[in-house]
LUMLUM-307173 format. One line per field, with one value per residue (C-alpha): residue in one letter; x, y, z. Coordinates in nm, 2 decimals, padded with zeros to 4 digits. Layout:
! residues N
residuo	(A:...) .
X	(X:...) .
Y	(Y:...) .
Z	(Z:...) .
END
This chain:
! residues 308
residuo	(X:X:X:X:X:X:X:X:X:X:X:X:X:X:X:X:X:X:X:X:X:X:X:X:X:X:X:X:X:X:X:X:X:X:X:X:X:X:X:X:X:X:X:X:X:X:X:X:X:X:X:X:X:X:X:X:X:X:X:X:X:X:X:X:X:X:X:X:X:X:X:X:X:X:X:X:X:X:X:X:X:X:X:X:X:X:X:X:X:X:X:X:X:X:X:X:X:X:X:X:X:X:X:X:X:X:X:X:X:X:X:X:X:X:X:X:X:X:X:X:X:X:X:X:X:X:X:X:X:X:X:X:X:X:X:X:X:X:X:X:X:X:X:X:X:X:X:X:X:X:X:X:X:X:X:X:X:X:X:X:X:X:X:X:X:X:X:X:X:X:X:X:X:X:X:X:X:X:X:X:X:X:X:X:X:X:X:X:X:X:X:X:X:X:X:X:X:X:X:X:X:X:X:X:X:X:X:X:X:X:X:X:X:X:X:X:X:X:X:X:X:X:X:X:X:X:X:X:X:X:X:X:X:X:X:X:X:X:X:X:X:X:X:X:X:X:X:X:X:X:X:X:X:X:X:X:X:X:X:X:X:X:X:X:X:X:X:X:X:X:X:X:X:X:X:X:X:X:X:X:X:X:X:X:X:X:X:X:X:X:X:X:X:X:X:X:X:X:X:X:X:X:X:X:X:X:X:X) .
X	(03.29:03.10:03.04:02.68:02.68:02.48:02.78:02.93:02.61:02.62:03.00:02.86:02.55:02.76:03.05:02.78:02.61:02.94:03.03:02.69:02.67:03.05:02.92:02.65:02.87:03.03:02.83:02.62:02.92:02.80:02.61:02.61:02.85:03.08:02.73:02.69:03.06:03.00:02.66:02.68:02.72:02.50:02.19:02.32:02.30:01.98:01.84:02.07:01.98:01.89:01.53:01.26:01.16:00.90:00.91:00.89:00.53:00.66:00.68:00.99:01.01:00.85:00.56:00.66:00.54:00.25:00.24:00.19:-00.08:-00.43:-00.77:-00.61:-00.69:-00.30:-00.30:00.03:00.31:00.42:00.74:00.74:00.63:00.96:01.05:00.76:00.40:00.33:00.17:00.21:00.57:00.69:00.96:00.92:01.27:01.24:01.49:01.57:01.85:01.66:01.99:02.10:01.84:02.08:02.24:01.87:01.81:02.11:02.07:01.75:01.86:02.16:01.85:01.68:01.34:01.44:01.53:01.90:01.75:01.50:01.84:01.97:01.66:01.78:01.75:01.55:01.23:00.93:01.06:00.98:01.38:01.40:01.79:01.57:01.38:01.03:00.70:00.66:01.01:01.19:01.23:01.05:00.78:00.78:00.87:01.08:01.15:01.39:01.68:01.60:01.23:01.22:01.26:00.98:00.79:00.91:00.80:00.40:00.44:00.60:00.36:00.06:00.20:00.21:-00.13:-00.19:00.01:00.19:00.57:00.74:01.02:01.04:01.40:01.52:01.82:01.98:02.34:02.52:02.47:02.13:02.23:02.30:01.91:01.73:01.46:01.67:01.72:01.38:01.30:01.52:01.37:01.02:01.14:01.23:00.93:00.66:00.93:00.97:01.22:01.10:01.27:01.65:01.81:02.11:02.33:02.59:02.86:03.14:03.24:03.11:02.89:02.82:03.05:03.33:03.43:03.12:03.34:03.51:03.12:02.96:03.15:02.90:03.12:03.06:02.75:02.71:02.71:02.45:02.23:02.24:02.15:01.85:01.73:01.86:02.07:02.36:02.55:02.93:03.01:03.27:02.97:03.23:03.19:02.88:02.84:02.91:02.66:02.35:02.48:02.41:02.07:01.90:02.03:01.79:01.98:01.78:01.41:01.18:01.46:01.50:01.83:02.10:02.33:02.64:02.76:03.18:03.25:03.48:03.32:03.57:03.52:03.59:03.74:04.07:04.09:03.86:04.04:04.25:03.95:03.85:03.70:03.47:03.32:02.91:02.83:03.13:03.14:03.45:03.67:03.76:03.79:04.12:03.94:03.67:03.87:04.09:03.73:03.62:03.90:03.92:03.54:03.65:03.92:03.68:03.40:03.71:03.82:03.51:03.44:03.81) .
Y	(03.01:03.25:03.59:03.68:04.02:04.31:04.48:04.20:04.11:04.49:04.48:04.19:04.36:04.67:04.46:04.28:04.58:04.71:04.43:04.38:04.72:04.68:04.37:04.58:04.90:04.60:04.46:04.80:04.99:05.22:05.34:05.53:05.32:05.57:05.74:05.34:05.28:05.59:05.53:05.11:05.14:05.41:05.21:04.84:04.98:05.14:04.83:04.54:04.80:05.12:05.10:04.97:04.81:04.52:04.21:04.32:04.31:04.38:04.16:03.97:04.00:04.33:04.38:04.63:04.96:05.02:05.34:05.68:05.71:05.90:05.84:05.53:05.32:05.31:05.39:05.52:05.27:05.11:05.13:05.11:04.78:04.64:04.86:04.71:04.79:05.14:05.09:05.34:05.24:05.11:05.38:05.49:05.56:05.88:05.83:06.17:06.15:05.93:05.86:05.68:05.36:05.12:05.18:05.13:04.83:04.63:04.67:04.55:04.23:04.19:04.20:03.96:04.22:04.20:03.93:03.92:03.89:04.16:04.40:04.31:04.42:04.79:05.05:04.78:04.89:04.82:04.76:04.96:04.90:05.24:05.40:05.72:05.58:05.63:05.55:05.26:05.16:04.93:05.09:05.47:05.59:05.91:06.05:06.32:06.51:06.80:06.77:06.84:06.78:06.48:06.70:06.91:06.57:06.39:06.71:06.71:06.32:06.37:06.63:06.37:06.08:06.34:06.40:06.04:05.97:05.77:05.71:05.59:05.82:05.95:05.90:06.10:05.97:06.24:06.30:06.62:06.84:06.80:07.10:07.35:07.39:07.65:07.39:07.21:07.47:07.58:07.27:07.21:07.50:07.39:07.04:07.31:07.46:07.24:07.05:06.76:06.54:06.22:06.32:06.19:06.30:06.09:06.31:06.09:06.39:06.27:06.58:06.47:06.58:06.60:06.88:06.74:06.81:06.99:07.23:07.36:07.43:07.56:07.53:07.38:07.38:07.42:07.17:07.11:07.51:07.55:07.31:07.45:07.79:07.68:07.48:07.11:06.90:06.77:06.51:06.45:06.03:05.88:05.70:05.40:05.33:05.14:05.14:05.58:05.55:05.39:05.55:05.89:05.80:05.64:05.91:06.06:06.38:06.65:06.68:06.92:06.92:06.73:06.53:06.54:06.28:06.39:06.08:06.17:05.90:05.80:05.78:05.50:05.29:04.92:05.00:05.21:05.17:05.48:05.74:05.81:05.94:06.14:06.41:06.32:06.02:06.14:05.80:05.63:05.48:05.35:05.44:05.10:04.71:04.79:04.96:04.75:04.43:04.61:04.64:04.31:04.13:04.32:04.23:03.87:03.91:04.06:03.81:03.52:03.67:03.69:03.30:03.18) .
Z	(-05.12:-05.33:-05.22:-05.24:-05.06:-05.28:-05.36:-05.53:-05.69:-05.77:-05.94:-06.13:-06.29:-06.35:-06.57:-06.74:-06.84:-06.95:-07.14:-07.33:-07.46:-07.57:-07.77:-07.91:-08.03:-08.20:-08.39:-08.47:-08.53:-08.29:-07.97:-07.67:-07.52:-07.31:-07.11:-06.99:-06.92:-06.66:-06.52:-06.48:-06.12:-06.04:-06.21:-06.06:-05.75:-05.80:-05.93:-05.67:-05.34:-05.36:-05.46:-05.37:-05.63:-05.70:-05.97:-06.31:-06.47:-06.81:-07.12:-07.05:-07.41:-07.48:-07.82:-08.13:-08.11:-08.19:-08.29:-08.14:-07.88:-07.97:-08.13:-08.35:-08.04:-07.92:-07.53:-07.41:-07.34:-07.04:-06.97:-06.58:-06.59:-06.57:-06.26:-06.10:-05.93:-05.88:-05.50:-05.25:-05.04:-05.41:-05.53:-05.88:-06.07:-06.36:-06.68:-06.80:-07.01:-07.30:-07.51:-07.19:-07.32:-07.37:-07.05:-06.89:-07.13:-07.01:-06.68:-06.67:-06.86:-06.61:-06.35:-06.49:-06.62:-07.02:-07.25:-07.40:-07.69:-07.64:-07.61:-07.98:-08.10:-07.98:-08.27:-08.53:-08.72:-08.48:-08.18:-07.86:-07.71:-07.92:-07.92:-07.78:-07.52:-07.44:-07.25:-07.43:-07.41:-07.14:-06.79:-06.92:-06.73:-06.91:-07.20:-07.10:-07.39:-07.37:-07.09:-06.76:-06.80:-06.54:-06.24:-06.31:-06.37:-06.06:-05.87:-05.98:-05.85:-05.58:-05.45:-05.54:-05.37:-05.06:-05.11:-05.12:-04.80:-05.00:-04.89:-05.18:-05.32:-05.69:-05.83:-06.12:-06.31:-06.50:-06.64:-06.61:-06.91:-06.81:-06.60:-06.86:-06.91:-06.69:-06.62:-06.45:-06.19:-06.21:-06.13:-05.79:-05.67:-05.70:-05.53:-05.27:-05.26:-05.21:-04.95:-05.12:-05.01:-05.19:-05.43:-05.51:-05.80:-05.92:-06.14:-06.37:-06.38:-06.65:-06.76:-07.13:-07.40:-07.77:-07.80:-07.57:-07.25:-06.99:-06.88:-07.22:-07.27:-06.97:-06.67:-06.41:-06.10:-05.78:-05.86:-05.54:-05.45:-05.71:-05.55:-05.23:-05.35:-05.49:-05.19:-05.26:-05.05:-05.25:-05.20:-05.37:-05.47:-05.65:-05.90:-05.91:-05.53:-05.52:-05.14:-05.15:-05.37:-05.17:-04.84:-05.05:-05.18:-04.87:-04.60:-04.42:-04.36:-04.59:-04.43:-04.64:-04.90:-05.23:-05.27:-05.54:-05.58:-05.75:-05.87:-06.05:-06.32:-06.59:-06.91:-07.03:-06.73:-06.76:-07.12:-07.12:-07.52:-07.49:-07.30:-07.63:-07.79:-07.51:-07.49:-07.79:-07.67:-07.67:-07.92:-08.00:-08.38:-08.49:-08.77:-08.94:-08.95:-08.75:-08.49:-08.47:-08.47:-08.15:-07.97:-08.04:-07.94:-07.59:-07.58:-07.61:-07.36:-07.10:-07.12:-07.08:-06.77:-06.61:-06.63:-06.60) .
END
């Protein structure tokens, strides 16, 4: 007998995910694939329970770019589409990170909202499933530029749907060295502010950026301290757990306060061939046939033990 509970389905999405952008680093010789190994169960469970969420309403198969928006006749893209209608209980989900795409990308294939083949046309000339995501791409509402610009975002509309009387939440995804930039912080306190606790912020904290480690650069700890002393409610996860991680995002417990969910990850989850390159796993490109040969046969392996 098959079990069919939401965590399991959950587990599932995440491994694919994994395992797709695995293939991908592959065959590219190269991608962000250590930011998805960390955040594949955060966004599953987003997408499996967290959220709510309607049917897709993008392009199951999305169009090339056309171009960038202005008098040429381009509108801005629609990248939301595939996380459903924007009505008034629906919540709306906020990518800030935009090198996390493929991460976005696969998950919304594992849910069903993307074409498989749609994802190998990641990074090509023309197409809108950019490496960098934005409006127009898969899953993007916004383009969020700089780091840390999707709080202040979610906050202006978060503070309209209030207006509105609209009860849907705004959910920022962000990843940790996201909160090396002021406007971050700037940002929380605004959330705090204006009271706005639709607003959940889901923080991917591995400990990893471009340079290496977080904390050999700035040393971000106590996170959840910081939070607090600039009026947001945080909450600490293990971002592996996928039922810590919905418990966090749907509790009630922070009225007239935004929430931020601290999710701690490993950024070679799922693959352990990476922690020997650790700490300089920010896009992982490999250094030879060898190499590539090791990854591709533990790609192999994977996807046989998942249907044996």
């Amino acid at each position: 007998m098959h079990d069919n509970t939401w965590q399991t389905q959950a587990r599932r999405i995440a491994h694919g995910v994994r395992r797709r952008v695995l293939e991908l680093t592959v065959k590219n010789n190269g991608c962000y694939l250590s930011q998805t190994l960390s955040c594949a169960d955060l966004l599953a469970t987003l997408y499996t329970k967290s959220l709510n969420l309607g049917p897709s309403e993008g392009a199951f198969f999305p169009p090339e770019n056309p171009g960038v928006p202005g008098r040429n006749g381009v509108k801005p893209g629609h990248g939301a589409a595939y996380n459903g209608p924007q009505s008034s209980d629906h919540d709306r989900i906020l990518i800030s990170p935009a090198h996390y795409a493929v991460a976005i990308y696969a998950t919304l294939v594992e849910t069903g909202r993307l074409s498989p083949d749609a994802f190998f046309s990641f990074n090509t000339d023309g197409s809108s499933v950019e490496m960098i995501g934005a409006e127009h791409s898969p899953g993007f509402e916004l383009t969020t530029g700089s780091f840390g610009q999707a709080v202040s975002q979610a906050g202006g509309i978060a503070l309209a749907r209030r207006l509105k009387g609209e009860t849907g939440r705004c959910v920022v995804f962000m990843s940790d060295g996201e909160l090396e930039e002021g406007q971050t912080w700037e940002g929380i306190q605004c959330l705090a502010q204006y009271e706005l606790d639709n607003v959940v912020i889901c923080v991917d904290v591995n400990g990893m950026q471009c340079d290496g480690a977080t904390a050999d650069q700035i040393n971000l700890e106590p996170i959840d301290k910081r939070v607090e002393a600039f009026g947001g409610k945080a909450l600490v996860v293990n971002g592996h757990d996928v039922d810590a991680i919905d418990n966090a995002i749907n509790t009630i417990d922070h009225p007239s306060q935004p929430l931020v969910v601290l999710c701690y990850t490993n950024s070679a989850q799922g693959i352990p061939l990476l922690e020997e390159r650790k700490p300089k796993l920010h896009y992982v490109r490999f250094g030879g046939k060898d190499e590539i040969e090791r990854f591709q046969k533990f790609h192999d392996e994977w996807a046989f033990e998942e249907t044996a």
